[in-house]
N, C-alpha and C positions, 0 to 999 in steps of 0.2 A: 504494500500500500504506500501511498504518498503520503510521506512525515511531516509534520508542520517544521520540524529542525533541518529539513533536507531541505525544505523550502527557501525556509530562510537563510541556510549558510550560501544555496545557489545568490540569493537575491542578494547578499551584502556582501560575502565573501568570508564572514566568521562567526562565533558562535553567538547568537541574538537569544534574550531570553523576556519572558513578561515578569512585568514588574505588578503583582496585587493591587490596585487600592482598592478602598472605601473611602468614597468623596462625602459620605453622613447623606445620599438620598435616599428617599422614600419607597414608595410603590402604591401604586393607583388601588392595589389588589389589597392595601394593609392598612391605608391611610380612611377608608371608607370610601374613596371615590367611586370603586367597583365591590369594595369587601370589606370584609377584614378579616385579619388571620394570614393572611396570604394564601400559595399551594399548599398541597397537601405534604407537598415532602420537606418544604422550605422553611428553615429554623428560623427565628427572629431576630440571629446576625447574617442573612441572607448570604445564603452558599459562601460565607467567609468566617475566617475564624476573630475569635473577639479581642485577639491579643492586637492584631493588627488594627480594626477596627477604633481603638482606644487611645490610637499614637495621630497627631497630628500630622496632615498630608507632607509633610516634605520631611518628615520621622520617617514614615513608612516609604517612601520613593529612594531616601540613606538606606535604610537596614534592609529594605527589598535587592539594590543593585548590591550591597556590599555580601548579601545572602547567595545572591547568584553568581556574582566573580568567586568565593572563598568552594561553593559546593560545587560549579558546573562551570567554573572558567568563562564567562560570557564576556564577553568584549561592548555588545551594543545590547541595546534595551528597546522594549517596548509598554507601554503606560497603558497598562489593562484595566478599567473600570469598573471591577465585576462585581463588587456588592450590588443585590437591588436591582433600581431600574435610572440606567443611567442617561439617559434624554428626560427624566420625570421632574424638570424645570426650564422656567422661561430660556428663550437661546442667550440672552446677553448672560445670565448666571453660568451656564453650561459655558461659553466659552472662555469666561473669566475661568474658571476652573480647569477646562484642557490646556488654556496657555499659560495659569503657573507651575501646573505641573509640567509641564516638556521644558519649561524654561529652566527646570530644576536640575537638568542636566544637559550635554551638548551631546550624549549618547546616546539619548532617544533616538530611535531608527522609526518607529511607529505606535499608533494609539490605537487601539482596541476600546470597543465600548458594548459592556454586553446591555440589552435593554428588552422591552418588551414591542411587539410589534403592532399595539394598539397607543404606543409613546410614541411616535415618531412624525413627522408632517415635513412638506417642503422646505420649511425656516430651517429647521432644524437641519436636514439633510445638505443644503446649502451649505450653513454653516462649518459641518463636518467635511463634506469635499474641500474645505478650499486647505484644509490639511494634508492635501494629499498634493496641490500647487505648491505646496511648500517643501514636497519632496520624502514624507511618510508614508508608511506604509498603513492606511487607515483598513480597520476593520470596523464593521459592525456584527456585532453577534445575537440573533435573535431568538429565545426559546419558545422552540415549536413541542419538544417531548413526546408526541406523537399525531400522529394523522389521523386517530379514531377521536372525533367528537365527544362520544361516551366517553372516551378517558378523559377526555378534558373536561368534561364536566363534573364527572367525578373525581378528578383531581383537584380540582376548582381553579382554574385556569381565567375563568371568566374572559375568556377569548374565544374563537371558534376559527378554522381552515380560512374562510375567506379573508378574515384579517389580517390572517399572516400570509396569503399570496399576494393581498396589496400592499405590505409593508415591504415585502423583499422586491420584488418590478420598482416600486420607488426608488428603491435604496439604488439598484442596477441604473437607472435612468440616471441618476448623479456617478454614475461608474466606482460607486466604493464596495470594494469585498463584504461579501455576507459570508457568514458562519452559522451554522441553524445546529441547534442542542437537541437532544433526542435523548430518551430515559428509556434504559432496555429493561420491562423486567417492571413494567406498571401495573397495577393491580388488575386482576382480570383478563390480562393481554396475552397471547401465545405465539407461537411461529408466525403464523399467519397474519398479527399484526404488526409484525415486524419487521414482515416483508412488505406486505402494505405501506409501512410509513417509509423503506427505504425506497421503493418503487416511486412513492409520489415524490423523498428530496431527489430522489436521482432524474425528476422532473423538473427540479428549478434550476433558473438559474444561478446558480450560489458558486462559492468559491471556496468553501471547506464544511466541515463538520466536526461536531464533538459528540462523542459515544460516552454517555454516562450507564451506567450500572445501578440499580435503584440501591439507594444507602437508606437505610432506616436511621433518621438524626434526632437527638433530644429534643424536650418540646414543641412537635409539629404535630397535626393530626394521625399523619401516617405513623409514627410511634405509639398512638395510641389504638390505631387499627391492629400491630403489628403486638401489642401486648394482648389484644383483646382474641388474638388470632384469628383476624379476618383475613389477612393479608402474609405473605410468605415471601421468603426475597430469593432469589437464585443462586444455585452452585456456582463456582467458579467456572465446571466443565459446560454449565447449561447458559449463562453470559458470553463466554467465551467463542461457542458456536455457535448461536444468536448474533454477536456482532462481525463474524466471520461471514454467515449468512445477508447481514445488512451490506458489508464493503464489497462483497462480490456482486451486489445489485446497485449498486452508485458508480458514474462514470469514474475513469479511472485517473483522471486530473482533478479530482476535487481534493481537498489536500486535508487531511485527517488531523486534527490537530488536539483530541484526546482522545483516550480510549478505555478511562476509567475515572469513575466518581470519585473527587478528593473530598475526602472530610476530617474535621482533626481528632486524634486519638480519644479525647476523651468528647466527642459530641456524640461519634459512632454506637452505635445500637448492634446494626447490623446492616452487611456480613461482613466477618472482620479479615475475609481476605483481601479487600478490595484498598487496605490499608500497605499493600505491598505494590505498589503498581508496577517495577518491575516485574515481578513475578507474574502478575495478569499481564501483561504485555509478551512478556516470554510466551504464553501461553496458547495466547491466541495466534503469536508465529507461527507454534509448533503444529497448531489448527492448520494456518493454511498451507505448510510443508506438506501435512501428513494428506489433507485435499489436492496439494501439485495445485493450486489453486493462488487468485490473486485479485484483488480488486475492480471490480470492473466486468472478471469473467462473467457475468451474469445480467450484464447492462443491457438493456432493451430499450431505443428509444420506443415510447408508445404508440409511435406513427410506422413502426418498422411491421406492426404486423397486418397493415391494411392491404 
C-alpha cells in the first residue's frame, strides 16, 4: 500500500512528521448546536490525549517537534489540528490561529486540519487554499467512519452521506487534499459493510485515508454499551483482514496515512492490542504477503461494469 511517510519523504526529500495540536475548539455535535455528548466512541478530550491538550499552543508545537526529532529523526513538520472540529469558528479566528502556529517554526512543510464535513463552507475553504500558495502541503481531513446511514445514526454522527459528498467536491474545487477517516469494527457492521464503505471512498475523489480500529475509550457512550455488553470490538486477526479487505478495494494512489486507532494507555478500555501499532501494522503486511495481494487489487471503477 501507499504510506503516508513514502509520500512524504518522495515530496520533501526527508523524514516529515505531524505535529498534535489542540487549538481549545469545540464541536457543533457537543456544544448543543447539533447535540451533545458528541459520537459515540469520542471521549470529551476529543481523539486527543489531555496531557497535551493542557499545554498552551506553542508548548505543545516545542514538545511535539522536539518529541519527533528525539523518537523518529524528523527533519520537517506538519501542524495537524486534530482535536474536535477544527473549521468550528469564524474564518478570521481560524486563521489567526493556523498563522501563529506555522509561524512557530520555519519547519513547517504542511497543515493538516481534521474537521467535520457539515463545518466547512467556501470562506473557509478559501481561506485554507491560499496555504497551499504559500507552498504547504495542506490537508483537510474529514470523518466519514462509514457509508451505512444506520451506523451513523446510531453512532450519533448527526451527519448523513450526502453531507459528506458535498463537503469533499468542495474541498476538490479549491484543489486541497482530502483524507476521509473510517472506523472498522462499528457496532453492528460486518464484511459487507466494509466493503460497502470502501467501495463508495474508492468512489471519491480524495487523496488518502485513515483506517481506525474501533477503540472502546473512557467516558463515551460506547464504553458504556461495551460494559453493558451490547457491543464487542474485534480481534487483531478479524481488523487486520477487514482493512486488508478495505485497501484492496481503494485505488491504488490514495495514500494511506493510518492504519490503527491511537488512544492513550490509560483512556483504552479496549482492545488493548491496538496499543502496539507496530505490531498491527506488521500484521496486516503479513495479510497481504500471505494474499500475494496489494492495494488496489480489487479496485472497480463503478462505471467499468456497464
Amino acid at each position: 500500500y501507499r504510506s503516508f511517510s513514502s509520500y512524504l519523504k518522495e515530496k520533501f526529500g526527508c523524514k516529515v512528521f505531524r505535529v498534535s495540536l489542540d487549538a481549545g475548539f469545540s464541536c457543533p455535535n457537543r456544544d448543543g448546536t447539533l447535540g451533545y455528548g458528541g459520537c459515540a466512541y469520542c471521549s470529551p478530550e476529543g481523539s486527543w490525549n489531555r496531557e497535551i491538550s493542557r499545554l498552551k499552543l506553542n508548548e505543545q508545537v516545542e514538545k511535539g517537534i522536539e518529541r519527533a526529532e528525539k523518537r523518529y529523526g524528523a527533519q520537517k513538520f506538519i501542524a495537524y489540528f486534530q482535536a474536535f472540529t477544527n473549521t468550528y469558528a469564524p474564518v478570521s479566528e481560524l486563521k489567526e490561529i493556523y498563522d501563529r502556529v506555522l509561524s512557530m517554526s520555519d519547519r513547517f512543510v504542511g497543515l493538516a486540519i481534521g474537521t467535520r464535513p457539515d463545518c466547512i463552507d467556501d470562506e473557509k475553504l478559501k481561506m485554507i487554499s491560499e496555504y497551499k500558495t504559500m507552498g504547504y502541503d495542506v490537508w483537510i481531513e474529514y470523518g466519514l467512519q462509514s457509508s451505512n446511514e444506520k451506523t451513523l445514526e446510531l453512532i450519533n454522527r448527526k451527519h448523513g452521506i450526502k453531507v459528506f459528498d458535498e463537503a469533499v467536491l468542495l474541498t476538490k474545487k479549491y484543489e486541497i487534499n482530502v483524507a476521509v477517516h473510517v472506523i472498522i469494527g462499528l457496532p453492528g457492521e460486518g464484511m459487507e459493510d466494509v466493503h460497502n464503505t470502501a467501495n463508495y471512498v474508492a468512489d471519491l475523489p480524495i487523496d488518502g485515508v485513515k483506517l481506525h480500529n474501533l477503540n472502546i475509550v473512557k467516558n463515551t457512550l460506547m464504553a458504556k454499551w461495551y460494559r453493558e455488553r451490547r457491543i464487542t470490538v474485534l480481534s487483531l486477526d478479524e481488523y487486520a483482514n477487514l482493512a486488508v479487505d478495505f485497501l484492496e478495494r481503494i485505488k491504488a494512489d490514495i495514500i494511506v496515512q493510518r492504519l490503527v486507532a491511537e488512544s492513550s494507555r490509560d483512556s483504552l478500555i479496549a482492545p488493548k492490542w491496538s496499543l502496539d501499532k507496530s505490531a498491527v501494522i506488521n500484521y496486516i503486511n503479513k495479510i497481504f504477503s500471505e494474499r500475494n495481494s496489494y492495494q488496489g487489487r480489487l479496485y472497480k471503477q463503478r462505471g467499468d461494469e456497464m
